[in-house]
C-alpha positions as semicolon CSV with decimal commas, in nm:
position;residue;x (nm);y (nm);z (nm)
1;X;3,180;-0,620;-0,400
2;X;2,802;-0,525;-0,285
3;X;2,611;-0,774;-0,443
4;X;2,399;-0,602;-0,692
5;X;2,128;-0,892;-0,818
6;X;1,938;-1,089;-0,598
7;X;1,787;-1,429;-0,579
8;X;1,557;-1,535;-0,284
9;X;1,394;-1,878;-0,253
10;X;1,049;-1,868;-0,030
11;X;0,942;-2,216;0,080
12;X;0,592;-2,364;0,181
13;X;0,386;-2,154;0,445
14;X;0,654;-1,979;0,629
15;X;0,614;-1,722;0,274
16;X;0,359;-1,854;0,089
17;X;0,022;-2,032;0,157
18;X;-0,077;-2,104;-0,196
19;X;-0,100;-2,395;-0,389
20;X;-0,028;-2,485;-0,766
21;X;-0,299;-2,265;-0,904
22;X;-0,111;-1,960;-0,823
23;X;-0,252;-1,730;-1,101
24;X;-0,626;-1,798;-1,045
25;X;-0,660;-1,435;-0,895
26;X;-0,588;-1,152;-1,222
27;X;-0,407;-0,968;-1,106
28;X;-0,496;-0,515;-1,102
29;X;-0,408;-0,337;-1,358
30;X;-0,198;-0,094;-1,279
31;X;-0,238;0,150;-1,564
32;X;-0,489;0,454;-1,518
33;X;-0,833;0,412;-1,704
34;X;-0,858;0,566;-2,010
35;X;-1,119;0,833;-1,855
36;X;-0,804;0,918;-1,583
37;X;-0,549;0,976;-1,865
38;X;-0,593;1,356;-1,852
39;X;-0,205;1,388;-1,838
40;X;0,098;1,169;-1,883
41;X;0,258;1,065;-1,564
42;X;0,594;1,196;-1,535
43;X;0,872;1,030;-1,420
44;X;1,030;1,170;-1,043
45;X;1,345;1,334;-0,971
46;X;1,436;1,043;-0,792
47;X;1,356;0,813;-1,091
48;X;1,513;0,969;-1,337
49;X;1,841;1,043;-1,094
50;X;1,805;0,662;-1,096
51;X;1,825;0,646;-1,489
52;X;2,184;0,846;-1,485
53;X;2,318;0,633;-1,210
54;X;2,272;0,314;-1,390
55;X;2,332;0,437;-1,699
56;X;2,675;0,555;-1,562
57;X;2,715;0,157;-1,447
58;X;2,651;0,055;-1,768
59;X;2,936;0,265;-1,886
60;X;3,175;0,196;-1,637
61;X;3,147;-0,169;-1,679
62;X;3,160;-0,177;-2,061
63;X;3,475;0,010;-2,038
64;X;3,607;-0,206;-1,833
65;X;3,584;-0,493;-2,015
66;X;3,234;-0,623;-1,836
67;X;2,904;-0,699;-1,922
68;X;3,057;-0,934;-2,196
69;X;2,747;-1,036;-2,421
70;X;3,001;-1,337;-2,617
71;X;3,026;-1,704;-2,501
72;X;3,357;-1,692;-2,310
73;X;3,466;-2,046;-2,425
74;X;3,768;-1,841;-2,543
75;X;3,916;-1,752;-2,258
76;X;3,703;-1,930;-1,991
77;X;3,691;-2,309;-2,078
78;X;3,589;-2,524;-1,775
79;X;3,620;-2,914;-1,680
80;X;3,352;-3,180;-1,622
81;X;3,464;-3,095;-1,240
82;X;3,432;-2,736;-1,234
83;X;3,055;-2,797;-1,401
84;X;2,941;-3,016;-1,141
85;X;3,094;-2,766;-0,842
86;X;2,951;-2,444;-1,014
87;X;2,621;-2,656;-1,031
88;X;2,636;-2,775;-0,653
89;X;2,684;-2,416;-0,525
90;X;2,464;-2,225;-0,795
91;X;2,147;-2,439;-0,758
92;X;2,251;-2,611;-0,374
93;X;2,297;-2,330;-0,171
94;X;2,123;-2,040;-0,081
95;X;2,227;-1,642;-0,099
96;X;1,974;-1,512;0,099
97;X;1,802;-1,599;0,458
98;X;1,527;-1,472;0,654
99;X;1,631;-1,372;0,993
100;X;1,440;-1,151;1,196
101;X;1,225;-1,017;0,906
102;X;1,483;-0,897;0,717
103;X;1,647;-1,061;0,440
104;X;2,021;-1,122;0,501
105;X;2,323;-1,209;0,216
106;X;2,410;-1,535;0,430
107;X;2,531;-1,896;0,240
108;X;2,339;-2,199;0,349
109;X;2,323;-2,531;0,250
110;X;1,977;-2,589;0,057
111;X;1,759;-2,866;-0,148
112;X;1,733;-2,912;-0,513
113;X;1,449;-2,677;-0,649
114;X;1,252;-2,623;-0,964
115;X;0,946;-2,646;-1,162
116;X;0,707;-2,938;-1,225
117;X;0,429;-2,748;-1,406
118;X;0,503;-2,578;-1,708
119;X;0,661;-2,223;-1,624
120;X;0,397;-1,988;-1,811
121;X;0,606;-1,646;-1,841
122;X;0,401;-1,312;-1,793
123;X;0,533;-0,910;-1,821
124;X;0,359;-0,644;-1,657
125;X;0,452;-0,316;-1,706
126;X;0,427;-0,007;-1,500
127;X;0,283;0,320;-1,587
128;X;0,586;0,489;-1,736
129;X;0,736;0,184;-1,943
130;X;0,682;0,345;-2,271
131;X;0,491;0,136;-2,536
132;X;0,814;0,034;-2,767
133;X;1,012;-0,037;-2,498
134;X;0,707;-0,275;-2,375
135;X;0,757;-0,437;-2,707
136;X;1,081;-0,452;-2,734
137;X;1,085;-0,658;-2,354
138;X;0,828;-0,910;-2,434
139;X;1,009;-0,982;-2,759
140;X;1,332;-1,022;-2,578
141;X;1,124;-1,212;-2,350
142;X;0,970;-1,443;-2,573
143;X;1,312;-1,566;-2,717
144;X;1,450;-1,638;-2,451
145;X;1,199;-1,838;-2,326
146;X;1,251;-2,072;-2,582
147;X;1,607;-2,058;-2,526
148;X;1,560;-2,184;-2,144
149;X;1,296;-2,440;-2,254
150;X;1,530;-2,581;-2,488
151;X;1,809;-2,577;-2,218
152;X;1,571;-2,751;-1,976
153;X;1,359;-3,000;-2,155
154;X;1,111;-2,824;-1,919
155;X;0,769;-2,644;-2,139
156;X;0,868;-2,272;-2,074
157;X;0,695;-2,000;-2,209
158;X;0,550;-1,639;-2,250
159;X;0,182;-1,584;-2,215
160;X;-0,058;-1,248;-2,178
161;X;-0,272;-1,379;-1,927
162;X;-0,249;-1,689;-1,655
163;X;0,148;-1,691;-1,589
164;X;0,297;-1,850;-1,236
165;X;0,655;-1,643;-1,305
166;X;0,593;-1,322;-1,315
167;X;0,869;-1,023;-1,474
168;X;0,757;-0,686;-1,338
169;X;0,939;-0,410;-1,531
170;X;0,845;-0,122;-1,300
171;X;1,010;0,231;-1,224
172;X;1,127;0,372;-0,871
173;X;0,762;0,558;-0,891
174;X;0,554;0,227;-0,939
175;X;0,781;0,013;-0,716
176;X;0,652;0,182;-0,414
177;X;0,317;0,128;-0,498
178;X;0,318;-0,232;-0,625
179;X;0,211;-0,418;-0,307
180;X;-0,159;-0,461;-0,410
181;X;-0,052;-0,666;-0,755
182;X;0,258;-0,827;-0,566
183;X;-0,009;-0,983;-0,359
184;X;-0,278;-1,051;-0,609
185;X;-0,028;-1,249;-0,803
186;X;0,096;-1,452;-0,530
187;X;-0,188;-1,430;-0,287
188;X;-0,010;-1,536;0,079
189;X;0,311;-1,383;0,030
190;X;0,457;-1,275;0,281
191;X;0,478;-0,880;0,429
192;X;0,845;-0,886;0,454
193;X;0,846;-1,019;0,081
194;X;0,633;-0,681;-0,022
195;X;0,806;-0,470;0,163
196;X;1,167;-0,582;0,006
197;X;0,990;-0,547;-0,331
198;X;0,850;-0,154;-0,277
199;X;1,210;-0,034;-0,099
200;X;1,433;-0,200;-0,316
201;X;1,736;-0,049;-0,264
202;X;1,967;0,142;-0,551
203;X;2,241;-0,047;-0,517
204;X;2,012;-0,383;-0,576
205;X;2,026;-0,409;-0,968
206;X;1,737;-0,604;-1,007
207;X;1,586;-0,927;-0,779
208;X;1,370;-1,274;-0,804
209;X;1,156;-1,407;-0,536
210;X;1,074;-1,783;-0,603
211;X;0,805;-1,998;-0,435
212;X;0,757;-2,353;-0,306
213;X;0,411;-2,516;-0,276
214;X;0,236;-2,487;0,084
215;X;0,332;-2,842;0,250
216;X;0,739;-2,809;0,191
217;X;0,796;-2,994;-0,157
218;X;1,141;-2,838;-0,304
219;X;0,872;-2,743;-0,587
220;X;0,795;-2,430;-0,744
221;X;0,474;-2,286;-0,840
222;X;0,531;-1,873;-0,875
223;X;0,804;-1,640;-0,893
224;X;0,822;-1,260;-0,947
225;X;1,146;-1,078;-1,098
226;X;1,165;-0,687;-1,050
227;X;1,346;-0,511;-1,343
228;X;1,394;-0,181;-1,287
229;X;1,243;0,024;-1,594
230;X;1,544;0,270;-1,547
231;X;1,832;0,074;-1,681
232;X;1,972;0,132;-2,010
233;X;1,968;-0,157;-2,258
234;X;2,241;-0,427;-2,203
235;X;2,176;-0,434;-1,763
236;X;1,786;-0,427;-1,868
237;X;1,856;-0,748;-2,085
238;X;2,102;-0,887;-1,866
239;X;1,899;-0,839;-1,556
240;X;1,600;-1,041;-1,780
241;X;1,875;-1,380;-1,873
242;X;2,028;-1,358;-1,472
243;X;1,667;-1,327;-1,261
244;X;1,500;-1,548;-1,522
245;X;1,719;-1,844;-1,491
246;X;1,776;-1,744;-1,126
247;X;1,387;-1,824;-1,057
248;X;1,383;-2,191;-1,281
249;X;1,600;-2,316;-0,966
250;X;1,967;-2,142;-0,953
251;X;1,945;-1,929;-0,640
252;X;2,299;-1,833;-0,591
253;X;2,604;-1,695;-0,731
254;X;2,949;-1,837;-0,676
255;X;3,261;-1,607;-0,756
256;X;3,432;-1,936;-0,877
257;X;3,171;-1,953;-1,186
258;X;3,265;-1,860;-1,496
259;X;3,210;-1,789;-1,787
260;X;2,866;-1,723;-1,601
261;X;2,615;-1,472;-1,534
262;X;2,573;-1,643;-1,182
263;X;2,858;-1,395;-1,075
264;X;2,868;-1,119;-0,889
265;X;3,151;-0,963;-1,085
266;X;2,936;-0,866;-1,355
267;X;3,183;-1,026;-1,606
268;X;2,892;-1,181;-1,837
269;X;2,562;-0,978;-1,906
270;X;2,386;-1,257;-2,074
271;X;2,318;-1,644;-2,027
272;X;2,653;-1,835;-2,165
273;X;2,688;-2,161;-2,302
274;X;2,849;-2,336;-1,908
275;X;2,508;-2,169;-1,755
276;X;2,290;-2,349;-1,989
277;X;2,450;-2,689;-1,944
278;X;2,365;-2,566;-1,552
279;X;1,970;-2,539;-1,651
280;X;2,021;-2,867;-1,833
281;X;2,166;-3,057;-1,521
282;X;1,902;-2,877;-1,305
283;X;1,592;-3,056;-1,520
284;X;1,786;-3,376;-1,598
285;X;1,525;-3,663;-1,440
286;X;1,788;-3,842;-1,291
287;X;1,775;-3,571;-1,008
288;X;1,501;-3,461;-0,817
289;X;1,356;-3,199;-0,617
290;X;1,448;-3,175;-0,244
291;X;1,789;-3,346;-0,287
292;X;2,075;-3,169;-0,036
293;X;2,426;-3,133;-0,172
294;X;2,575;-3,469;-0,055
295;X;2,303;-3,652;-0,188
296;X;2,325;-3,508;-0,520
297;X;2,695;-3,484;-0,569
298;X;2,744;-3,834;-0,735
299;X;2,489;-3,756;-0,973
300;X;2,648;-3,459;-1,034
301;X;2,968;-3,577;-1,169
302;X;2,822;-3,828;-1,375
303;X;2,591;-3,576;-1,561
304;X;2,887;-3,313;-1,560
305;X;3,125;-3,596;-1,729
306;X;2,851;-3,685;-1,963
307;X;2,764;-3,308;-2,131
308;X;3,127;-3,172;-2,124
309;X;3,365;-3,508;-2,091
310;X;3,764;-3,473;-2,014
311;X;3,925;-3,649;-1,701
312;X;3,927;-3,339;-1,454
C-alpha cells in the first residue's frame, strides 16, 4: 500500500542551520489585511476536487472497518516483547532518506531522537480554514497536548505565539504558496524541504518534518506538520494524533504495530493506549538521545517488561 502519511527527520546543518531559539523570527501572516478583504477567497477546482477525494477515503475506510477511533486492547493485546520491537522500529529507524534531493521511502537504521526543551505547540491557519473549524482544531489541539505531555513526562503544550512545532492546516491553494512562512519559522531549512512542503502530493495524507540542532545532537528544536484543510473530520483529527506524535521522536511506521496509528494500514485513526506507552518509553531518562538500536535494545526490554509485564 502507497504510504499515505509521512514522517521525515532533518538533522544538524545538512537541513537546518538553526539553533534552539528556533521561533525568534514571527513568522508572516498569511491572511490578507483587513483593507485587502474586498472579497472572500474562494477555494480552486483543484482544492475542492481534493475535498471529494478524501472525503471518499474517509468513507471507504470507515466501511471497511478502518479508521477505528476505540483502544483495540480487545482484539489487539500485545506482549512486553512486541512493545519493545514496535518501539525499536517506530522511534529507531527511519522512513524517509535524502538521496539526490529528493526524498525517498527507504528503511535505515537511525539514533534515538526527541525533545529537551519544552515542545511549545503553535496552529497557523491558511486563508480558507474557516473560523469554527479554526476553533474547533486548536481545541482538539490543546487536548491533546496534554494527553502527549502526560504520556511523556515531557512539558508539551499549545501556545499563540513563540512555538518550535509548528501544525500548518493549509489548503491545496495556500500550500503552494507557503515557502516564505515555512522558512521564517525554521529559518535554514532546507530548499528540498520547501519544495516537498508546496507539491505535496494527493496521495500524501498529511506529513511532519522534524529538526535536530546545528552540530548533530539526536535533539530536536522545530518541527512543522502539514494538515491538509480538505479532509473531512476523523482523517483531519487523525492526521493531528499520527504527525503530532510522529514529530516528539517516532519517525516510522512498522506494519507489525498494532493496535497503532504508526501503521500504514490505516487500521487506527487516533493515538491508542500501546502508542502511548511508545511516547512513554521514548522520554523515559534511562534512555537518551543519539542511542542506535543495539545500544538501546536492553533498555528496551527492561522498560517494555516494566509498563506491560508477562514473560513474552
Amino acid at each position: 500500500m502507497m504510504p499515505l502519511r509521512k514522517s521525515l527527520v532533518l538533522l544538524s546543518a545538512a537541513a537546518l542551520a538553526v539553533s534552539g531559539c528556533v521561533s525568534a523570527v514571527a513568522p508572516p501572516d498569511i491572511s490578507p489585511r483587513p483593507e485587502e478583504r474586498v472579497e472572500a477567497p474562494q477555494q480552486s477546482p483543484e482544492s475542492l476536487a481534493l475535498a471529494r477525494y478524501y472525503q471518499g477515503i474517509e468513507v471507504r475506510l470507515t466501511q471497511d472497518g478502518l479508521l477505528r477511533t476505540d483502544s483495540g486492547q480487545r482484539d489487539a493485546p500485545f506482549s512486553a516483547a512486541t512493545l519493545a520491537a514496535n518501539f525499536e522500529r517506530i522511534a529507531l529507524y527511519d522512513e524517509y532518506a535524502l538521496i539526490g534531493g529528493r526524498f525517498v521511502q527507504q528503511q535505515t537504521p537511525a539514533r534515538l531522537r526527541r525533545w529537551e526543551q519544552p515542545v511549545r505547540i503553535q496552529p497557523h491557519f491558511g486563508r480558507l480554514v474557516d473560523p469554527a473549524q479554526q476553533a474547533e482544531d486548536r481545541a482538539i489541539l490543546t487536548t491533546y497536548a496534554t494527553r502527549l505531555a502526560r504520556a511523556t513526562g515531557h512539558p508539551v503544550s499549545t501556545v499563540r505565539t513563540g512555538g518550535n512545532f509548528h501544525v500548518l492546516y493549509l489548503g491545496r491553494d495556500d500550500l503552494r504558496e507557503v515557502g516564505d512562512l515555512v522558512r521564517s519559522l525554521v529559518p535554514g531549512i532546507g530548499a528540498e524541504v520547501v519544495a516537498e512542503i508546496e507539491n505535496l502530493p494527493r496521495s500524501t495524507f498529511c506529513s511532519v518534518y522534524a529538526f535536530s540542532e546545528a552540530g548533530g545532537r539526536s535533539v530536536y528544536v522545530a518541527a512543522i506538520a502539514i494538515i491538509r484543510d480538505e479532509h473531512p473530520p476523523l482523517l483531519r483529527r487523525s492526521c493531528v494524533h499520527e504527525e503530532v506524535a510522529q514529530g516528539l521522536g517516532l519517525p516510522n511506521d512498522s506494519p507489525a504495530a498494532r493496535p497503532s496509528i504508526f501503521n500504514d494500514d490505516e487500521e487506527f485513526a487516533l493515538l491508542t493506549r500501546h502508542d502511548e506507552l511508545l511516547l512513554q518509553m521514548l522520554y523515559d531518562p534511562r534512555l537518551s538521545p543519539g542511542l542506535r538500536p543495539e545500544e538501546a535494545r536492553p533498555t528496551l526490554r527492561q522498560i517494555a517488561q516494566e509498563l506491560v509485564g508477562g514473560s513474552s
